[in-house]
C-alpha positions as CSV (number, residue, x, y, z in Angstrom):
1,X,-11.5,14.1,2.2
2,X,-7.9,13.2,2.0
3,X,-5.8,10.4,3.9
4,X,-2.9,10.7,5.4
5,X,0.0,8.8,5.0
6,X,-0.3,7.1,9.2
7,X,-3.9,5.8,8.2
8,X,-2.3,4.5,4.6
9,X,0.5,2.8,6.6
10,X,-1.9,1.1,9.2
11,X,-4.3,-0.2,6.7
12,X,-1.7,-2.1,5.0
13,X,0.3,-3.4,8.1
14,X,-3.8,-4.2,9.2
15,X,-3.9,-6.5,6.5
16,X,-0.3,-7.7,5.7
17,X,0.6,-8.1,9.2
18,X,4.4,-8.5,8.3
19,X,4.5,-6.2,5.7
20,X,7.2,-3.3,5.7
21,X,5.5,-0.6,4.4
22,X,7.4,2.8,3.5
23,X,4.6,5.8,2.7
24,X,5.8,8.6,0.8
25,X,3.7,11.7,0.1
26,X,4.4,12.9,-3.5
27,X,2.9,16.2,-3.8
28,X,2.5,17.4,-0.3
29,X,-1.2,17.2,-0.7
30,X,-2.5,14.3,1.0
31,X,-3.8,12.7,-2.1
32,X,-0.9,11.7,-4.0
33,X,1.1,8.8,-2.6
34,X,4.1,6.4,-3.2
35,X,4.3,2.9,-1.1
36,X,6.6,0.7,-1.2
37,X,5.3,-2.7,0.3
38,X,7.3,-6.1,1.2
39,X,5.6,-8.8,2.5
40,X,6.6,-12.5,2.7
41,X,2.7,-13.4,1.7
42,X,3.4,-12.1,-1.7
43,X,6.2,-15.0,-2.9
44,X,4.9,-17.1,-5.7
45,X,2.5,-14.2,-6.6
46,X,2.2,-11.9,-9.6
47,X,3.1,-8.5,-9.7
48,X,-0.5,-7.8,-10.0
49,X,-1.8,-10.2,-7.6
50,X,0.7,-8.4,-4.9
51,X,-0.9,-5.4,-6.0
52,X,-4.6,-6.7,-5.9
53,X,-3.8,-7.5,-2.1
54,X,-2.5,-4.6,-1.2
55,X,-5.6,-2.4,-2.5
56,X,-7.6,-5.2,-0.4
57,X,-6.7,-3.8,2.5
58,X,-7.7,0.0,1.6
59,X,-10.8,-1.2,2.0
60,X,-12.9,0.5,-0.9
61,X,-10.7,3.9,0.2
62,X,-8.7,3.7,-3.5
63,X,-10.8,6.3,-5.7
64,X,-12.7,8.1,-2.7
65,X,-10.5,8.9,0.4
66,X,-7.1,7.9,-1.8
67,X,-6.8,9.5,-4.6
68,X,-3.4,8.3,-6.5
69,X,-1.3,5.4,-4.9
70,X,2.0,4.1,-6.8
71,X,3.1,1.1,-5.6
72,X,6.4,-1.2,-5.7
73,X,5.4,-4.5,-4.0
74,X,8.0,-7.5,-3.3
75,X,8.5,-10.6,-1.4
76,X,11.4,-10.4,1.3
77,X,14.6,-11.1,-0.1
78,X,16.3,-14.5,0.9
């Protein structure tokens, strides 16, 4: 079963409350997205950490539901 980009979009603001989250749908086929991610509780973390957080709040979806997700992540920009 395949997740749309809305449910992708509110898991992340769910769990990054003041995140800005941009979904993109790469293929037109529900199962291959692009999200770009800025959050203010990603300073002083690693590009991996951010990462790591943001597939925390998928909740075990990555792999089943979510097939492919590519993701920019940043802090805010002074």
């Amino acid at each position: 079963m395949a997740m749309d980009a809305a449910t992708i979009e509110r898991l992340i603001r769910d769990g990054l409350p003041d995140a800005q989250v941009t979904i993109e749908d790469l293929r037109g086929d529900g199962d291959h997205y692009a999200a770009h991610v800025v959050s203010a509780a990603f300073k002083g973390k690693s590009r991996v950490q951010q990462h790591q957080m943001v597939y925390q709040t998928l909740r075990g979806r990555m792999g089943s539901e979510l097939h492919a997700l590519a993701l920019q992540t940043s802090p805010p920009e002074d």
